[in-house]
C-alpha positions as CSV (number, residue, x, y, z in Angstrom):
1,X,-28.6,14.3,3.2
2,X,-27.4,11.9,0.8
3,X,-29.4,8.8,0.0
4,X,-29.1,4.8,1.4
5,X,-29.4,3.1,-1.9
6,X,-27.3,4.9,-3.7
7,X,-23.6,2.9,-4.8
8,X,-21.1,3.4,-3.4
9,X,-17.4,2.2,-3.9
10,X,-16.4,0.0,-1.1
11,X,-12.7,-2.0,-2.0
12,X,-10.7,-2.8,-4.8
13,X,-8.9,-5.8,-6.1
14,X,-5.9,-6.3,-7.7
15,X,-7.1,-9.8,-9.4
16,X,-10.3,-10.8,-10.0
17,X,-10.6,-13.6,-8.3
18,X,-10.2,-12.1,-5.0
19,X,-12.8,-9.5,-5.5
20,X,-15.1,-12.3,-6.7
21,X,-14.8,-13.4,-3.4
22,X,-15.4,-11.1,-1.2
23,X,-18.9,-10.3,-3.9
24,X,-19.8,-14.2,-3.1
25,X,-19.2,-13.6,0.6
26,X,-21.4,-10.3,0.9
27,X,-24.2,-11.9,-1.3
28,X,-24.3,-15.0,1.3
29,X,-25.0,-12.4,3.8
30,X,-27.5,-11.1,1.8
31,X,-26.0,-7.7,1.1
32,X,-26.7,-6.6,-2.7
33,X,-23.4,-5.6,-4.9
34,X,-21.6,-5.4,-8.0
35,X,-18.0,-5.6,-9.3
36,X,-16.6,-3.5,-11.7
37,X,-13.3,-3.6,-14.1
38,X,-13.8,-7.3,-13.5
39,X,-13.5,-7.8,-17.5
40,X,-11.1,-5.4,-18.5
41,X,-8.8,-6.7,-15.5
42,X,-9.1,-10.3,-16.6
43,X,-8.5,-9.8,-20.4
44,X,-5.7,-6.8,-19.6
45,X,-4.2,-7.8,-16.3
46,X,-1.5,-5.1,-17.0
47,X,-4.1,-2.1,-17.0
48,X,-5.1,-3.6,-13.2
49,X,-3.1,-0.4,-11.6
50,X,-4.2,1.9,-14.3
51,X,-8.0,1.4,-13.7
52,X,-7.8,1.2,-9.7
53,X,-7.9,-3.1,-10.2
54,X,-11.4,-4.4,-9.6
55,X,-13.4,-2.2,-7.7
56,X,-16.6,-3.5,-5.4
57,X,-19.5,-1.6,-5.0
58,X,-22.4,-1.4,-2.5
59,X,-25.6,0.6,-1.8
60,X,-24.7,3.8,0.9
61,X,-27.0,2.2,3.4
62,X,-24.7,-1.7,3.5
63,X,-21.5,-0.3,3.4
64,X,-20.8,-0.5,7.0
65,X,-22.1,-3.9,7.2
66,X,-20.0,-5.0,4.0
67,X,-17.1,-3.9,5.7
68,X,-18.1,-6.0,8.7
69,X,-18.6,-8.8,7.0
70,X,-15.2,-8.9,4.8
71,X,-13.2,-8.1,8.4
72,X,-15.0,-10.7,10.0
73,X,-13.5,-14.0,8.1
74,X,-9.8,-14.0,7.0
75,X,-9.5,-14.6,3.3
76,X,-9.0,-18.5,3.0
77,X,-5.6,-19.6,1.1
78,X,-5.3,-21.1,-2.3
79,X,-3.2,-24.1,-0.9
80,X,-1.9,-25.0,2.2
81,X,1.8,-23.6,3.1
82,X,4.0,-26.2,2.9
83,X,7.1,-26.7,5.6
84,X,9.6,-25.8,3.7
85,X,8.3,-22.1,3.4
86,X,9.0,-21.7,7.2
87,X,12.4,-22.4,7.0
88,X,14.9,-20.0,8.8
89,X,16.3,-19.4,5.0
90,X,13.0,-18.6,3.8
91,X,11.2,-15.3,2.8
92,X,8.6,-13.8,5.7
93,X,4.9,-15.4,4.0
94,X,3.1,-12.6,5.7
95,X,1.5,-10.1,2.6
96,X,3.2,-6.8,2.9
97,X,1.5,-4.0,4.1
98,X,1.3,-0.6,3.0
99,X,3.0,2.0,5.8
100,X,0.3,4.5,5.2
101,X,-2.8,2.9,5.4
102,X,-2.2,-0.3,6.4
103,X,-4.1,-2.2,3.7
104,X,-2.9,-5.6,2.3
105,X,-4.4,-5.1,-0.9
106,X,-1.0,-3.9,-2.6
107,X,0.8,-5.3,-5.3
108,X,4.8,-5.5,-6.8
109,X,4.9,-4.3,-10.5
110,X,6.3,-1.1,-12.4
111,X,5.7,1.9,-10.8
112,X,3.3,4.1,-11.7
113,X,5.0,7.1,-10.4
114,X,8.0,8.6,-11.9
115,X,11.1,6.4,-11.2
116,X,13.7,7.9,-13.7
117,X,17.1,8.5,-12.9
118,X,19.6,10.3,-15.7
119,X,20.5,7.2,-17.2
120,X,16.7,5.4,-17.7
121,X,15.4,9.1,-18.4
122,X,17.4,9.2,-21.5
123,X,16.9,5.5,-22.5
124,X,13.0,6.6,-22.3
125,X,13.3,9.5,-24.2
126,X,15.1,7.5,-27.3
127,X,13.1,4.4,-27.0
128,X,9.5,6.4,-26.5
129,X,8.7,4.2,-23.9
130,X,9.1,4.5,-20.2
131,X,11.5,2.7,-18.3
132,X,10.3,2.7,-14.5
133,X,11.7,1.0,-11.4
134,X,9.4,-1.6,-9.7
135,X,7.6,-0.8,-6.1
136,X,4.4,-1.8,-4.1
137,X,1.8,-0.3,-5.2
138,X,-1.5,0.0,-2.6
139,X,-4.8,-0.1,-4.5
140,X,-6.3,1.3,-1.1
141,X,-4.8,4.4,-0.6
142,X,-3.0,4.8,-3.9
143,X,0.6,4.7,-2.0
144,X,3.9,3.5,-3.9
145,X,6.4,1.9,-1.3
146,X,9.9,-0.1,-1.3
């Protein structure tokens, strides 16, 4: 039988600020937690998909009531959307979606996954660095998507 109070990981973040948020809004409902990565994701943003972004932790026994609480409210945006971003011309504003799980917590960046064709295989080989496409990455499940 495992125990209530011990932690548990609950979500991850791919910035910082987002996670801080969701810590604010579980501690206003008076569920205990902690945030980890927070630091090393801040000073290294790059090493965000490396280290599974900022992850937020719970005790055993609040995790289904954390996960209440950050379905409950939508997450509030930075700015308003101006008009002009509903033009017909415009991009879709809706976050993507990953196919699999169906999290919004996924990100556009290099993949982590190997992307090498014959071509980008060989320039890594002679530079000693990899050369990798870009993709969604989701920081629930860990899928990479188009």
């Amino acid at each position: 039988m495992s125990n209530p109070d011990s932690v548990v990981f609950l979500e991850s973040y791919y910035e910082p600020m987002a996670a801080n948020l969701a810590r604010t809004r579980l501690e206003a409902a008076g569920i205990p937690c902690f945030l980890s990565n927070e630091h090393l994701v801040s000073l290294m943003p790059l090493y965000s998909p490396i280290t599974g972004g900022v992850r937020l932790h719970v005790r055993r026994g609040d995790a289904e009531a954390a996960l209440a609480v950050l379905q409950h409210e939508a997450v509030p945006l930075a700015t308003e959307p101006d008009e002009a971003s509903f033009a017909a011309d415009a991009p879709d504003p809706v976050a993507p979606r990953c196919p699999r799980c169906g999290s919004s917590n996924v990100a556009y960046g290099p993949a982590t996954r190997n992307t090498y064709g014959f071509w980008s295989g060989l320039l890594s080989v002679l530079l000693r660095f990899p050369v990798r496409g870009h993709r969604f990455h989701c920081f629930h499940c860990g899928n990479e998507f188009e």
